[in-house]
N, C-alpha and C positions, 0 to 999 in steps of 0.2 A: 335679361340675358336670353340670348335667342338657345332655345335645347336642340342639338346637335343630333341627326339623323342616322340610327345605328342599325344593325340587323336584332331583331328581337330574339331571336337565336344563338347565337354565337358572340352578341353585343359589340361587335367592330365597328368602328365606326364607318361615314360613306367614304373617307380617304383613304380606307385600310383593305377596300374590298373592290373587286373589278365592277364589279354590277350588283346594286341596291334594289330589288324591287318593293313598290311600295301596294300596302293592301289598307284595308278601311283602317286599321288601329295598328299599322306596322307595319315591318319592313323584313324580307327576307334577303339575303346575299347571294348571289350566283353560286359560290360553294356551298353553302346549307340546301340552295334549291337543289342541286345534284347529289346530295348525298341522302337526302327525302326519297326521291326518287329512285336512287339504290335499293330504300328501305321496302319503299313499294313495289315494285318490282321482283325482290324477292319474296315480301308477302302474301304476292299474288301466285308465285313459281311452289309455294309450300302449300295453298290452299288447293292446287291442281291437284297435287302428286296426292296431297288426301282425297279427293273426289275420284280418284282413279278405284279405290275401294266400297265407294258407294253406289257402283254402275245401275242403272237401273234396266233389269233382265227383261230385254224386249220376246217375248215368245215368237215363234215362225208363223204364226197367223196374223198377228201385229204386222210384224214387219212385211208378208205379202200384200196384206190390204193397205200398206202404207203405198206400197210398190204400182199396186194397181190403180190410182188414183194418178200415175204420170204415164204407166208402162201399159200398153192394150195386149193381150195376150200377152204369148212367152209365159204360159204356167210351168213348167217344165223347171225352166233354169230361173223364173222365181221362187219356186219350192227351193230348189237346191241352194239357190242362195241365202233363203233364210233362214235357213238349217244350219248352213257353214256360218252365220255370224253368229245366230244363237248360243250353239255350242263354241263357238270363240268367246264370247260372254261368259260361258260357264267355266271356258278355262280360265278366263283373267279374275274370276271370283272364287276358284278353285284352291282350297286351304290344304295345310299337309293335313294328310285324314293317315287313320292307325291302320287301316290295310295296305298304301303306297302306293295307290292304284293313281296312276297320273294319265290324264287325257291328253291323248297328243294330237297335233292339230290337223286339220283335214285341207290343206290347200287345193282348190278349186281351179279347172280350164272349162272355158264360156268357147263352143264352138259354134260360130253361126256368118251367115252372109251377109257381106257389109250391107248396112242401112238396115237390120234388123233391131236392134237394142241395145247392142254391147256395152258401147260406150253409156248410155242413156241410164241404165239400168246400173252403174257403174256411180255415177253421179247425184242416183235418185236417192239411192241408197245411203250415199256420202251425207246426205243433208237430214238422216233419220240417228246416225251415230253418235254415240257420247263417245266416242275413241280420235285419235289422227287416223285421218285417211288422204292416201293423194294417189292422183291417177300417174302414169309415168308413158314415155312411151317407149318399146323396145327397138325401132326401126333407128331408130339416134347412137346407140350401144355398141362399145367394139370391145375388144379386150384391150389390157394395158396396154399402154405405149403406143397407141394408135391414132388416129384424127377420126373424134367422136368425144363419146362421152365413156368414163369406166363406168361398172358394175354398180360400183358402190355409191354413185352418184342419182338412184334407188332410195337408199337410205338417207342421205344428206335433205331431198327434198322431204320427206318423211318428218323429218328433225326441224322443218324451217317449217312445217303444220304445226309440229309439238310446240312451237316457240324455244324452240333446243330444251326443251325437258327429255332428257333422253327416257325416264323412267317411263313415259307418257307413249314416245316413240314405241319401245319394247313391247309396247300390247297394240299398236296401231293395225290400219288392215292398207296392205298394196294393193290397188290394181295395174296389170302391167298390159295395157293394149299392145296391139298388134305382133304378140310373141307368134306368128308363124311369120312374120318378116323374119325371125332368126331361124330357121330352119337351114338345116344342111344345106350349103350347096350341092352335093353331088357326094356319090357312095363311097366314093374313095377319097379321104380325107386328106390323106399322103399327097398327089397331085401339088395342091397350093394350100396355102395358108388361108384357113376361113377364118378371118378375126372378126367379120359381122356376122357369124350363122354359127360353127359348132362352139368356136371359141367363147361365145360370149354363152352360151348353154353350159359350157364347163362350168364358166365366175359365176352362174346362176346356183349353182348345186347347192354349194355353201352357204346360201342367204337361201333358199327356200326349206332346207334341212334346220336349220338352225346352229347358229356358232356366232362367235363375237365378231365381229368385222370394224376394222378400224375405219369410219368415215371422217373427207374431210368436210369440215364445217361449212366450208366456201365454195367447194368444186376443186375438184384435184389439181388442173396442170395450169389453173390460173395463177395459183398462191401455193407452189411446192414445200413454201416453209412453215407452213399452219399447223399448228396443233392437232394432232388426231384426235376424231370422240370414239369413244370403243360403246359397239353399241350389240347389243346380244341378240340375233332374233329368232331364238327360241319360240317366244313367244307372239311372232307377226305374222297374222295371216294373208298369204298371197292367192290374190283372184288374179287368172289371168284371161287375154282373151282375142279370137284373133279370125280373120274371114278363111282363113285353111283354103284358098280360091284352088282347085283344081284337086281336092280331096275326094271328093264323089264319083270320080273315077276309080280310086283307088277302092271306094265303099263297095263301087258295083261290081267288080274285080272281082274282092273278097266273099261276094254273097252267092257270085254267078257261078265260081269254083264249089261254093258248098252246094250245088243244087247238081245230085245223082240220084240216077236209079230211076224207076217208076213215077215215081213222086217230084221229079224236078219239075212239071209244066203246073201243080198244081201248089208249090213252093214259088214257085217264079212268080204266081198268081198275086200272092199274099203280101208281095215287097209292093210299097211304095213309093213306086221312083219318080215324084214330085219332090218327096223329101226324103232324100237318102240321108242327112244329117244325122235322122233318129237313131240311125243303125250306127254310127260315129264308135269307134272301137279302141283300147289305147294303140292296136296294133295296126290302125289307118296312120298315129298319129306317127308312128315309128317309119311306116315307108316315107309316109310326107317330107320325114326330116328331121325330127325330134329324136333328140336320144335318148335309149330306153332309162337312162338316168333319170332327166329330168321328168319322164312319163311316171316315172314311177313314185316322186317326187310331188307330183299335182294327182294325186285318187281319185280325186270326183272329178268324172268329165260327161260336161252336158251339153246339149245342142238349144240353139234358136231355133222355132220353126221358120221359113220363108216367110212373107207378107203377101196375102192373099188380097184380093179387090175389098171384100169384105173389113178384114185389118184397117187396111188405107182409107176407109172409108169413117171407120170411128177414130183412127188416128187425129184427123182433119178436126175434129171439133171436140169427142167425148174426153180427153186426160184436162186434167188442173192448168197445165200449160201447155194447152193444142195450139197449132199455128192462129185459127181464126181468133179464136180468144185474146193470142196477141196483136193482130191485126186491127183488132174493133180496138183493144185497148190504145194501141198507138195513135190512130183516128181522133179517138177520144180525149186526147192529153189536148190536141187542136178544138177537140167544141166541135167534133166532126161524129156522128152516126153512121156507122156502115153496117149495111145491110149485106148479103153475099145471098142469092138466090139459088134454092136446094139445089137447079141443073146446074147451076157453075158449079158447086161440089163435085157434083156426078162424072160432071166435064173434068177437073181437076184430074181426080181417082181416075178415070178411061188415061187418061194422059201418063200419069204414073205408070201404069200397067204399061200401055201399048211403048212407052221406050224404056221399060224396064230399067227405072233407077231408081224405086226402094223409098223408104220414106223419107229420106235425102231427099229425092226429088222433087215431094210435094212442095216443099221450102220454094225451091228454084222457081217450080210453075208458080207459085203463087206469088212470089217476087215480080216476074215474067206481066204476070196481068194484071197487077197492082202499080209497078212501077211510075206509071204516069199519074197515077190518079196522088200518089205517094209526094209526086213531085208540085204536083197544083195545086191540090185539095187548100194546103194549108192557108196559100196566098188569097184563095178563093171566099167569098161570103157567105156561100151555100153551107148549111148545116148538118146538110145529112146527103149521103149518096148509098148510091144502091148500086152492084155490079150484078148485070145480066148476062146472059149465055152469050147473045149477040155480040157483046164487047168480048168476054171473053176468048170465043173463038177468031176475032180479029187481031187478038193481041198474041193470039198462039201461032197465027198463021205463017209468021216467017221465021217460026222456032224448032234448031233441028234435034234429036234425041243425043247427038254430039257437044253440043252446044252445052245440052243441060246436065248431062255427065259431067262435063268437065266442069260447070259451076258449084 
């Protein structure tokens, strides 16, 4: 008599269940595999929320040197950065102690010129955390009831890193790029309705203070009828960060009014004005457009320096992942050797500078005079190629400083 094929689990036999699957010495059932995978699932969600207590405390010299290996310069706001997640570390490991002394968190603004590190520095850092981090951007953001995105839609993405552990979420870190897209539109508020500029600076308060905030799981105005997650963020620390484009004005403004008396040509001497950034005050950020709320809401505020010839120059090869490094590698994946001759570097970096577009732009030019070779190379038998200045300033020749902006 032939034995009838059943789930070694739940013992149904194969006509009692929708799907049998079979393994070396048995068989499981589509509802025993689904209800494993519940088990797993949550096995996995209880092992996190315990690991959330065994953090391992990266000091601020750790994590600079971690920093410095993708990021060229910017000591400045890599100091400050490792300071602000360190002591973030030390609150999420922070037990009740018998004096009641509780650390409260230091949310961080990154003020610097697009193509200096923000984002970069943002991302480098993501990949050194045992916590949820996710970058977000504020240029997308309105207040309720509007065509955008809400507030809380922040948090939601937050929660899709934690794999919805909201516990996991509640000590995570935000970064919110381009928060000076939300700046005031204009002094007088009254006029019109700013639902992308002060409004959405209001819905900030409460999430960068800390309180519960009900998020939807899915995104708010897709699925009106979703269950809310209440998610506390006491404990979340907010990097934010933004190119503040026409803020230097307001910097020299400020510095040109403090210089009287005797002593004004020899104060005027002492400023800077390559890099006004440094001088960066919370009361630049207040004329800019920020309200003094939320100024007062982010404590540390640091600047990027500018990118000098010199910068762009180690940029191009010296981080863990510089452009040429990916370049040879991609080459490479073909059985291809590229070689890049120090003047084309040279040539590169001159080029950056004279259209001034930032370490963005190396990206482009080096697209720009690679392109063809990008397109051949692979179809081609040749094993190894070499790019020279000659080639390269023929491949620059009918490229305008417009062009490369806008790529």
């Amino acid at each position: 008599m032939k034995k009838e094929d059943k789930c070694s689990f739940c013992g149904r036999p194969r006509d009692g269940v929708g799907l049998l699957i079979a393994g070396v010495s048995g068989f499981i059932c589509d509802s025993c595999a689904r209800q494993a995978k519940e088990i797993v699932d949550e096995q996995f969600k209880s092992e996190s929320a315990k690991s959330l207590g065994k953090l391992t405390l990266k000091k601020p010299k750790a994590i600079k040197e971690y920093l410095d290996q993708y990021v060229i310069g910017q000591d400045d706001a890599k100091k400050y950065l490792s300071v602000a997640v360190y002591n973030h570390y030390k609150r999420l490991m922070q037990k009740d102690s018998e004096d009641d002394v509780e650390i409260e968190k230091s949310n961080i603004i990154l003020v610097g010129e697009t193509g200096t590190g923000k984002t970069l520095l943002a991302r480098t850092i993501a990949k050194l955390l045992e916590v949820p981090f996710t970058i977000v951007d504020a240029t997308v953001l309105t207040e309720a009831g509007y065509v955008g995105e809400d507030i809380e839609s922040i948090l939601t993405r937050l929660l899709q890193v934690a794999d919805y552990n909201v516990e996991a979420a509640e000590r995570g870190i935000v970064f919110i790029d381009e928060i000076d897209k939300i700046a005031r539109k204009g002094d007088n508020p009254s006029i019109t309705r700013d639902v992308s500029g002060e409004g959405v600076q209001q819905g900030l308060l409460k999430l960068l203070e800390g309180s519960v905030v009900n998020v939807p799981p899915q995104g708010g105005r897709k699925h009106p009828d979703q269950k809310m997650i209440p998610v506390n963020t006491k404990n979340i620390l907010f990097i934010c960060g933004g190119a503040f484009d026409g803020i230097k004005r307001k910097i020299a403004n400020r510095l040109n009014s403090r210089v009287v008396g005797y002593n004004s040509d020899k104060d005027r001497d002492q400023i800077d004005f390559d890099n006004l950034l440094q001088y960066v005050a919370p009361q630049d950020l207040k004329s800019f457009g920020l309200i003094p709320e939320i100024i007062g809401r982010l404590p540390i505020l640091t600047h990027l320096d500018p990118l000098d010839r010199k910068a762009l120059r180690r940029i191009l090869t010296e981080p863990k992942n510089s452009l040429i490094k990916q370049y040879v590698k991609m080459f490479e994946m073909d059985g291809i050797a590229l070689t890049i001759e120090e003047d084309v570097l040279e040539f590169i970096v001159d080029k950056a500078v004279e259209f001034k577009v930032g370490a963005r732009g190396l990206r482009s030019i080096c697209e720009t005079i690679l392109m063809d070779k990008m397109y051949e190379a692979p179809s081609e038998k040749s094993k190894k190629l070499s790019i020279t200045l000659e080639y390269a300033k023929e491949c620059m020749s009918h490229v305008s400083a417009a062009k490369l902006k806008q790529a």
